[in-house]
Steps between C-alpha positions, in 0.01 A plus 500: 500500500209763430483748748164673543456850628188661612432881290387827659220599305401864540175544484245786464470624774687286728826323494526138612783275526455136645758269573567141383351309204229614276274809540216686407383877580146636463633796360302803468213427706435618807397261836103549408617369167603204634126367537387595143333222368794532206893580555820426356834475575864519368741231520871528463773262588905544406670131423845589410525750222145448420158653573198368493156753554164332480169647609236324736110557495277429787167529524251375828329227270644299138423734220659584143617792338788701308836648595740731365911473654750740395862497545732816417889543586542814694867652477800270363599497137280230348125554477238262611109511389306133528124506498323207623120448505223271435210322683554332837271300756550446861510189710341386705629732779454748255839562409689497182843560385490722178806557286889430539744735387862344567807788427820417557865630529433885569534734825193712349169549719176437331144673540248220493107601488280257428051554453277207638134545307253172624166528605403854434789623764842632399831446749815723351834415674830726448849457633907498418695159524847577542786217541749743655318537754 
């Protein structure tokens, strides 16, 4: 049996922790952010000794454009650094998952920031995933 365990993720400047399931934070953006016609989000959900961080764009209408995720350990002995990127377009909600970065078997927190470019507008997203928590 899998047991799944929602993550705390702090997040610059707030801290957010939601219970039950999967979850995404807007993090780094303000509540007048939240309208921008461009935002993103970071995703993060513990399933046993795993990890898995993904990033989510939303803009107000379908568009394409390019993203940038990056993943670094932050404290523990082993050292993590995974840099994901590439083009992405919404659907039709405009929404669109961008990148998976699955880590597994370590109690170390991870700083996740992550650009959304699409267009002409920029959304930047920051935060820390940690499993202990």
């Amino acid at each position: 049996m899998t047991v799944n365990k929602l993550l705390k993720i702090l997040t610059v400047p707030l801290l957010l922790g939601i219970g039950g399931g999967t979850f995404a934070v807007k993090a780094g953006q303000t509540a007048a952010d939240a309208d921008a016609p461009l935002t993103c989000e970071i995703s993060a959900r513990l399933s046993g000794t795993s990890v898995s961080i993904h990033g989510i764009a939303r803009a107000d209408a379908p568009t394409e454009g390019i993203y940038r995720l990056n993943v670094k350990s932050v404290g523990g002995a082993n050292r993590t650094d995974i840099s994901q990127g590439g083009g992405f377009a919404t659907d039709g909600n405009g929404e669109a998952v961008l990148g998976n970065v699955s880590l597994g078997g370590s109690a170390t927190s991870y700083s996740v920031d992550m650009l959304v470019k699409a267009g002409g507008l920029e959304a930047s997203c920051t935060g820390i995933v940690d499993p202990r928590a």
